[in-house]
C-alpha positions in Angstrom: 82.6 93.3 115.8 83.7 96.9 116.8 86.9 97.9 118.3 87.8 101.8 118.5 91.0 102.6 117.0 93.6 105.7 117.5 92.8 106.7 113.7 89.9 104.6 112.5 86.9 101.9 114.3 88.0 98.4 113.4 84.5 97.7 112.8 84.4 95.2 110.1 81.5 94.0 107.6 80.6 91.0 105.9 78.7 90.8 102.7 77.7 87.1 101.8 76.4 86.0 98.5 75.4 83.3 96.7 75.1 82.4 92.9 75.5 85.6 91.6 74.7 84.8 88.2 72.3 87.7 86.6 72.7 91.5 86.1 69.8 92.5 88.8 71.7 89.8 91.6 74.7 92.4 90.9 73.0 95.8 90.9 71.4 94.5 94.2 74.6 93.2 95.7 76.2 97.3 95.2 73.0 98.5 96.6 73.6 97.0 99.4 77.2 97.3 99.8 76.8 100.9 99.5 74.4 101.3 102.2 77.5 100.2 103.8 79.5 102.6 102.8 82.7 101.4 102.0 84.3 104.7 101.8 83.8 104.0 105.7 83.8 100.9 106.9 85.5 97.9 106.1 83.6 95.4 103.8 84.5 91.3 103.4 82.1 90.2 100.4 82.2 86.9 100.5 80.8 85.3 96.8 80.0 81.6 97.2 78.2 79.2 94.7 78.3 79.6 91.4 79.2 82.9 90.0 79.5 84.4 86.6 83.1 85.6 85.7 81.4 89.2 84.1 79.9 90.1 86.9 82.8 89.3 89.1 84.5 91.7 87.0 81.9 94.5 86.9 82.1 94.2 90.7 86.1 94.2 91.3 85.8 97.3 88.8 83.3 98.9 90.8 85.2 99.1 94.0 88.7 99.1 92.9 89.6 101.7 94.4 88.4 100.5 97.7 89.8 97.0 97.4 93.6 98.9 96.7 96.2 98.9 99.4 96.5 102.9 100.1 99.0 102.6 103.0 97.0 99.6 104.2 94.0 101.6 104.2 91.9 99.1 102.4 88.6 98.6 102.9 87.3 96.0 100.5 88.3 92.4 100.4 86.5 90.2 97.4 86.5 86.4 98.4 84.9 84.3 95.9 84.6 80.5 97.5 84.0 78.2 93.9 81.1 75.5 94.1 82.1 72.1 95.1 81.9 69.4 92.3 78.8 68.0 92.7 79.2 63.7 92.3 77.7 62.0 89.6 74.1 60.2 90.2 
């Protein structure tokens, strides 16, 4: 969705991912958040599934500075959706 804006488009991305359990799944993930570029655009990564608490880190690290409210300037949101209990066979 795009929608110009006086200072800024209100174009807005979403990144999903799921199980991101293993270095490599994480290297991939920035690669492809930065051909985003979320010095630009806004970015929603969605995480969903398992995922490793690390690498959740490393990634909230990464793009701290992006994900901090500069006179809500923001332009990364991190939502990480937890896997459902699975029932008992």
């Amino acid at each position: 969705m795009e929608c110009s804006g006086f200072l800024r488009s209100s174009e807005v991305f979403i990144e999903l991912k799921r199980d991101l359990l293993q270095k490599n799944q994480l290297d991939r993930l920035i690669g492809q958040l930065e051909s985003l570029n979320p010095r630009k655009h806004r970015i929603i990564v969605v995480l969903c599934g398992e995922t490793k608490p690390e690498l959740l880190t490393r990634l909230r690290l990464h793009y701290a500075i992006h994900a901090e409210d500069h006179f809500g300037l923001n332009t990364m949101a991190i939502v990480v959706k937890a896997a459902a209990a699975r029932a008992l066979k």
